[in-house]
C-alpha positions in Angstrom: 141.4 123.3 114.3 137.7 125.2 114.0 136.5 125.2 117.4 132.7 125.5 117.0 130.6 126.3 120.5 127.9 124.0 119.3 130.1 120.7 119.1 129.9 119.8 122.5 130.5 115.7 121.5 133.0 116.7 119.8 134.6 118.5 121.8 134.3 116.0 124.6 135.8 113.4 122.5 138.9 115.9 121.9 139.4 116.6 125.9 139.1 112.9 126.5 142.0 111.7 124.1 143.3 114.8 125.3 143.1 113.3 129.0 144.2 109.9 128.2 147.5 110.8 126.7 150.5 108.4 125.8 148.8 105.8 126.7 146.4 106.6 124.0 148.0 103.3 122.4 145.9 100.7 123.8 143.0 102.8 122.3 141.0 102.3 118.9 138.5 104.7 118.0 135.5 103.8 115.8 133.6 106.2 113.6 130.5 105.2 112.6 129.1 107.7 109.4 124.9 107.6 110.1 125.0 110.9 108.4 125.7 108.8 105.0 123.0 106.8 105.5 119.5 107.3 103.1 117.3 109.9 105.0 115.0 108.3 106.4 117.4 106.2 108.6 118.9 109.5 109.7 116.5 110.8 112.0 116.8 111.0 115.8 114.6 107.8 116.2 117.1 105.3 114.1 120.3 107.1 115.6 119.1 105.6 118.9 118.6 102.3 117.6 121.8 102.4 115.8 124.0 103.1 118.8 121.5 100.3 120.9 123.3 97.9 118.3 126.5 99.1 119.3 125.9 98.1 122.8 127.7 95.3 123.3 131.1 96.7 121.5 131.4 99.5 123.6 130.4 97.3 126.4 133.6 95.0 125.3 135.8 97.6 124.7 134.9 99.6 128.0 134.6 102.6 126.2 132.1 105.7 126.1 129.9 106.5 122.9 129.9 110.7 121.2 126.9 111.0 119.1 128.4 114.0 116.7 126.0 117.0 115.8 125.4 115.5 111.8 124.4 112.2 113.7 127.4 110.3 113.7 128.7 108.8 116.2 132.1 107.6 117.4 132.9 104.7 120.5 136.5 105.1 122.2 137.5 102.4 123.3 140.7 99.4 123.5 140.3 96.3 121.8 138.2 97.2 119.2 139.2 95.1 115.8 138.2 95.2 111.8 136.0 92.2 113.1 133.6 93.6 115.4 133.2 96.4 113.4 131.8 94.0 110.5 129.7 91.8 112.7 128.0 95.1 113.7 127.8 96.1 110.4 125.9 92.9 109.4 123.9 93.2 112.5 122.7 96.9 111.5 122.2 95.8 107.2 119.1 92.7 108.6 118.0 95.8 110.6 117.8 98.6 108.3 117.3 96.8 105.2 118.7 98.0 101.1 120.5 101.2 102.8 123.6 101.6 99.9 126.0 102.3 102.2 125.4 99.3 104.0 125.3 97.0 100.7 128.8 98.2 99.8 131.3 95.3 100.2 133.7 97.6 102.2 132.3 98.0 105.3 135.1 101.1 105.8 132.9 103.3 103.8 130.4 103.6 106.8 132.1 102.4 110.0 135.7 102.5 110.3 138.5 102.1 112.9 141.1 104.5 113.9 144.3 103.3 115.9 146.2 105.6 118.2 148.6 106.5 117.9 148.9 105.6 114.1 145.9 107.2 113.2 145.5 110.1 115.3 146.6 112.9 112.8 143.9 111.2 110.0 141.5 111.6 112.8 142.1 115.2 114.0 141.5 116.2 110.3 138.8 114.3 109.5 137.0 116.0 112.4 138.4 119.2 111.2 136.9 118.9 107.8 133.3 117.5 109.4 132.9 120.4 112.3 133.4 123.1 109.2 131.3 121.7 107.1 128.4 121.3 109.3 128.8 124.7 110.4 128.8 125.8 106.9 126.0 124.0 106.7 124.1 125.3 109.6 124.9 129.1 108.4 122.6 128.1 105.5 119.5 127.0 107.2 119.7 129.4 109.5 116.1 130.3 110.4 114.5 133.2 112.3 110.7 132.9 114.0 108.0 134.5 112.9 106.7 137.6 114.6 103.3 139.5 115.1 104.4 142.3 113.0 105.3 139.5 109.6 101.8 137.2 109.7 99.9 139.9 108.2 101.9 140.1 105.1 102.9 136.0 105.0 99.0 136.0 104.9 98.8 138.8 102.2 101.2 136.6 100.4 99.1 134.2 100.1 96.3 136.4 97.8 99.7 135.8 95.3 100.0 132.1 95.3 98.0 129.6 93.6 97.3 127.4 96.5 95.7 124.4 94.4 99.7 123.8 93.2 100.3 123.8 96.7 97.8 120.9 97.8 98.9 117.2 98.2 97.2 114.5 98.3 98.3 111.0 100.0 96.4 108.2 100.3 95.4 106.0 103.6 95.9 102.3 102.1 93.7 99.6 103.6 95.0 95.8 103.5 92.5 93.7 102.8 94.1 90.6 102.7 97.7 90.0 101.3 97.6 90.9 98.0 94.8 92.8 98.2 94.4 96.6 98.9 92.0 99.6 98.6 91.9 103.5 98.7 90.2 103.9 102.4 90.8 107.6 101.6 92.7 110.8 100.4 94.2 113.1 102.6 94.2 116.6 101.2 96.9 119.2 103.0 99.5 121.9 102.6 102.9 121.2 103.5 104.1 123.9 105.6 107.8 123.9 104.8 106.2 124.7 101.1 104.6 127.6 101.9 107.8 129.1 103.6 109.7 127.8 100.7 107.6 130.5 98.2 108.1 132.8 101.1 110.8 133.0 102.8 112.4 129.8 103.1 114.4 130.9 106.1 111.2 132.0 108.0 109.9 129.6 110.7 106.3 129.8 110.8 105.7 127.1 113.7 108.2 129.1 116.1 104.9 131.2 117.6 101.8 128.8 118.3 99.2 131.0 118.4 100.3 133.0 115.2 100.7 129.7 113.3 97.2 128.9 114.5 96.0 132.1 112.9 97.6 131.8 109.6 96.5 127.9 109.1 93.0 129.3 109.9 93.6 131.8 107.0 95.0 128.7 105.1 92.2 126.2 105.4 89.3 128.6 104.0 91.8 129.6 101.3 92.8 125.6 100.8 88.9 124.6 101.0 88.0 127.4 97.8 90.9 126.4 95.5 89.7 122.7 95.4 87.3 124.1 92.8 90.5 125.3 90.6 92.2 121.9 91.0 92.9 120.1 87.5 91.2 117.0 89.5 88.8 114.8 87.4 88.1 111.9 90.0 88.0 113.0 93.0 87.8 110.0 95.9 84.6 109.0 98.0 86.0 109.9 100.7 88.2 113.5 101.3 90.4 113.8 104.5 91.0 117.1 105.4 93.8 118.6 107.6 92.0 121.5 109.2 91.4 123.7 112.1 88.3 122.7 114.6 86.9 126.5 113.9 87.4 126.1 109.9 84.3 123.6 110.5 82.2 126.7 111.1 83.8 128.8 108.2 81.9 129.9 105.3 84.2 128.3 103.3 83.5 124.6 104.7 79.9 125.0 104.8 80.2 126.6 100.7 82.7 123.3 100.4 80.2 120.5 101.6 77.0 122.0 99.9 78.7 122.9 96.4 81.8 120.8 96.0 80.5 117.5 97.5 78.8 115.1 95.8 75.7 113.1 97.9 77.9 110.0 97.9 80.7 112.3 99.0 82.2 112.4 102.9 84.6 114.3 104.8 87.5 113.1 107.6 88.4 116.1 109.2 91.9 115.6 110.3 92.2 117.5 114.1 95.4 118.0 115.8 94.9 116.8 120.1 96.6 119.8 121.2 93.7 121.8 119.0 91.0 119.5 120.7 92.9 119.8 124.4 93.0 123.9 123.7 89.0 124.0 122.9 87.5 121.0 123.9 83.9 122.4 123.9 84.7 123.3 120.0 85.4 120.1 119.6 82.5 118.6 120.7 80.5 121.1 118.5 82.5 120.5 115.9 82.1 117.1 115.9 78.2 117.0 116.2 78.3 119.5 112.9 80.6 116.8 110.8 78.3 113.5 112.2 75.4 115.5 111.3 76.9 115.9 107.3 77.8 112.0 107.6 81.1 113.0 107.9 83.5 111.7 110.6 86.4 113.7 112.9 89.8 112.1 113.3 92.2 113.0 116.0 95.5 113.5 113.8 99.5 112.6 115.3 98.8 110.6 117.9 101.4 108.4 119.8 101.6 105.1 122.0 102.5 107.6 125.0 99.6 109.8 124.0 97.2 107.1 124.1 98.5 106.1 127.7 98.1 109.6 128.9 95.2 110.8 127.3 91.3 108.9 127.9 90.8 109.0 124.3 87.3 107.5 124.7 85.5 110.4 126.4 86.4 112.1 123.1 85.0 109.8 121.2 86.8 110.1 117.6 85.6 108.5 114.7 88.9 107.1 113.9 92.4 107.9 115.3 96.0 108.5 113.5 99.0 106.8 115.3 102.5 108.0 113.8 105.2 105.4 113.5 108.4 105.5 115.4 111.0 102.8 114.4 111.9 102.3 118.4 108.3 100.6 118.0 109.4 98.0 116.6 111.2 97.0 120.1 108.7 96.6 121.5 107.2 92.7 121.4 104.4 92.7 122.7 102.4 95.8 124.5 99.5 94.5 126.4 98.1 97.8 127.0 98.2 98.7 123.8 96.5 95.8 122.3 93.7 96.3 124.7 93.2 100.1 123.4 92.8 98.2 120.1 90.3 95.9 120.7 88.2 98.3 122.5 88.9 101.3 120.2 88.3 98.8 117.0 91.6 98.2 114.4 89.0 99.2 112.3 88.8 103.1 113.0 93.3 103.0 113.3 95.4 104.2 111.1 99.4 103.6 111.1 101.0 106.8 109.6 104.6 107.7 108.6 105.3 104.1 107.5 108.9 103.9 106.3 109.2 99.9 105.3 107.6 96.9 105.8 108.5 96.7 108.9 105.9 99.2 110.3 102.9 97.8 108.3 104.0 94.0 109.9 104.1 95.6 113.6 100.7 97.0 112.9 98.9 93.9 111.6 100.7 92.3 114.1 98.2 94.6 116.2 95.1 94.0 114.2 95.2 97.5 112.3 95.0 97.0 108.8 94.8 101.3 107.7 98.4 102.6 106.5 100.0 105.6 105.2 103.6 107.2 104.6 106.3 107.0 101.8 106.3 102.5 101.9 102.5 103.0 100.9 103.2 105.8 98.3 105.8 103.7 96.5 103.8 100.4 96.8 100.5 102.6 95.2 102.8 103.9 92.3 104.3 100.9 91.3 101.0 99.0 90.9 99.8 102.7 89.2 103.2 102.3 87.1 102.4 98.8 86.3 99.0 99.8 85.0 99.9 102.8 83.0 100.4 102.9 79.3 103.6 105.7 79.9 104.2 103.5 83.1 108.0 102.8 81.8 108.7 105.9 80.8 109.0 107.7 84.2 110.4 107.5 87.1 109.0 106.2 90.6 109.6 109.7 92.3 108.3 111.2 89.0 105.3 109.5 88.6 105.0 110.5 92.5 105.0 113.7 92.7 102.9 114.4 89.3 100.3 112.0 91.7 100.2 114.2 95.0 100.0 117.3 93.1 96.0 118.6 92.5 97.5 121.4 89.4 100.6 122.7 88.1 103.6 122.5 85.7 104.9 119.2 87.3 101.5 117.7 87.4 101.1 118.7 83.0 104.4 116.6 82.7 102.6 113.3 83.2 101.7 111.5 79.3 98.6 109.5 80.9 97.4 112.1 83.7 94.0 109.5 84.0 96.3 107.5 85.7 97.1 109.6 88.3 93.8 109.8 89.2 93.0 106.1 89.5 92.0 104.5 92.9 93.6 100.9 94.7 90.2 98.6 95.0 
């Protein structure tokens, strides 16, 4: 068998059937495979939710729970039956919604049972075949950090690429009522893991904090010249902005507002906190330059922990971005929370990273009616879809990424490109 250093569940979970021996007979083992799950029920967040549903089996079966490295995880135990296994399995498809695997009639495909000693050579090679093929995969994305010596020509690099086919676009969805929605506003940024994909794709730019913070300086005066290049006919009231508290005082931004910018026009400068915690008097200037253009600064990535923490009032934001966490939805009722709200106004919130309706009903739940992430994006293209002459002619993700875009190849694919340019409300 591959023994990989980094497997330390699994290599746990060899030295204890290891350790319990012959009498390995009054043991089941149950493998539960979270790695086949869709992706966005993959992630760290819904792993620990997924073994919290698991609670009570391994608490019947006195057993211990290995989460694997590719996310799966695997409860050795005694007493654990075909039964329980489905009863979880039910318990986890009213949780997590149309997931495939979970629809399948044969519950088998994602969580099945092992009995020892039966089943113990199936096992060992199963967990053969997964530890060498996550390490294969791990060889691939292997990536290295950037250094001091490299920013300089990932910078050059960019003079080469035409950064208007790198620009997204996503929009913040207000709920008006329930069947009723509007564009509050577009949020304009470059995706980081694109730019190191026409680099180096194996390159981590976000290893070294300081030289990231140079080259997204670099990258918002170059991402503030190309919207003039963008094959963009209606461009929204109302322009978020993902940017750097010193790109406010660029040349660039002030050429942007006065040339670009229509009268009616306004800006929401999207700020990370840590960029606000690291210059807190550029901030504050920054933010009197933006109110004095009728603009507005937003404090970007915020959490519920953040908020405890941090006094966000003596900043005094226009508005605020929380990011979603499905663990959230655990929570019943936060009294602190729903204080911050009232005082801070639902209004001037916005729920980001939304994954399913679940998020948007925790957050009206709260009073906040302001949503973004991929729920919103595929409820905004199928009403655009609906609408559209070509509208049955492409694909969901299609029609998706054609929107997002601001120029390019994929964008020239779309038959009815005025409709990716159309506004909710």
């Amino acid at each position: 068998m591959a023994k990989v250093e980094q497997f330390a569940a699994e290599r746990k979970l060899l030295e204890t059937l290891e350790r319990i021996g012959r009498s390995r007979t009054n043991y089941s083992l149950l493998y539960v495979s979270v790695s086949k799950l869709k992706p966005k029920h993959r992630h760290a967040s819904f792993v620990k939710i997924i073994s919290r549903l698991f609670d009570d089996l391994v608490g019947a079966a006195n057993g211990g729970l290995f989460v694997m490295t590719n996310g799966d995880f695997a409860i050795l135990g005694q007493n654990i039956t075909s039964k329980t296994v489905d009863n979880a399995v039910d318990v986890l498809r009213s949780c997590l919604g149309a997931d495939p695997i979970l629809l399948a009639q044969n519950t088998k495909d994602f969580a099945k049972v092992y009995e020892f000693p039966d089943d113990l050579v199936e096992f060992y090679s199963f967990l053969d075949k997964m530890m060498n093929e996550e390490q294969a995969n791990s060889a691939q994305s292997y990536t290295y950090a950037i250094d001091a010596s490299q920013i300089d020509v990932v910078v050059e690099h960019l003079n080469n690429i035409n950064i208007p086919e790198l620009i997204k676009h996503q929009s913040v969805i207000r709920l008006e009522s329930a069947n009723k929605y509007k564009t509050l506003f577009q949020e304009f940024f470059v995706a980081v893991k694109d730019l190191s994909r026409l680099y180096d794709k194996n390159l981590d730019l976000v290893a070294n904090k300081w030289l990231f913070l140079y080259l997204t300086q670099t990258l918002d005066k170059k991402t503030l010249s190309s919207f003039l290049f963008a094959d963009v006919k209606n461009w929204p009231k109302h322009i978020g902005l993902n940017l750097n508290l010193s790109s406010v005082f660029s040349n660039e931004f002030v050429n942007f507002t006065q040339n670009f910018l229509t009268d009616e026009q306004k800006i929401v400068a999207e700020v990370q906190m840590m960029d606000v915690l690291n210059s807190l008097n550029l901030y504050l200037e920054a933010k009197d330059v933006l109110h004095q253009g009728g603009h507005k600064i937003l404090i970007d990535a915020m959490s519920i922990d953040m908020l405890k923490m941090l006094d966000v009032f003596r900043l005094q934001p226009d508005m605020i971005k929380l990011f979603w966490d499905p663990m959230m939805a655990f929570d019943d009722e936060d009294a602190d929370f729903r204080s911050f709200v009232e005082k801070f106004g639902a209004d001037n919130i916005i729920l980001a990273k939304c994954i399913d309706a679940k998020a948007v009903k925790w957050g009206v739940k709260y009073g906040i009616r302001n949503f973004q992430g991929p729920y919103m994006d595929a409820m905004e293209v199928a009403l655009i879809k609906a609408e559209c002459p070509a509208g049955e002619q492409c694909k969901a993700e299609d029609c998706l990424k054609r929107r997002r875009l601001l120029a390019g190849k994929i964008r020239l694919e779309c038959p009815q490109k005025d409709y990716l340019e159309k506004m909710l409300g």
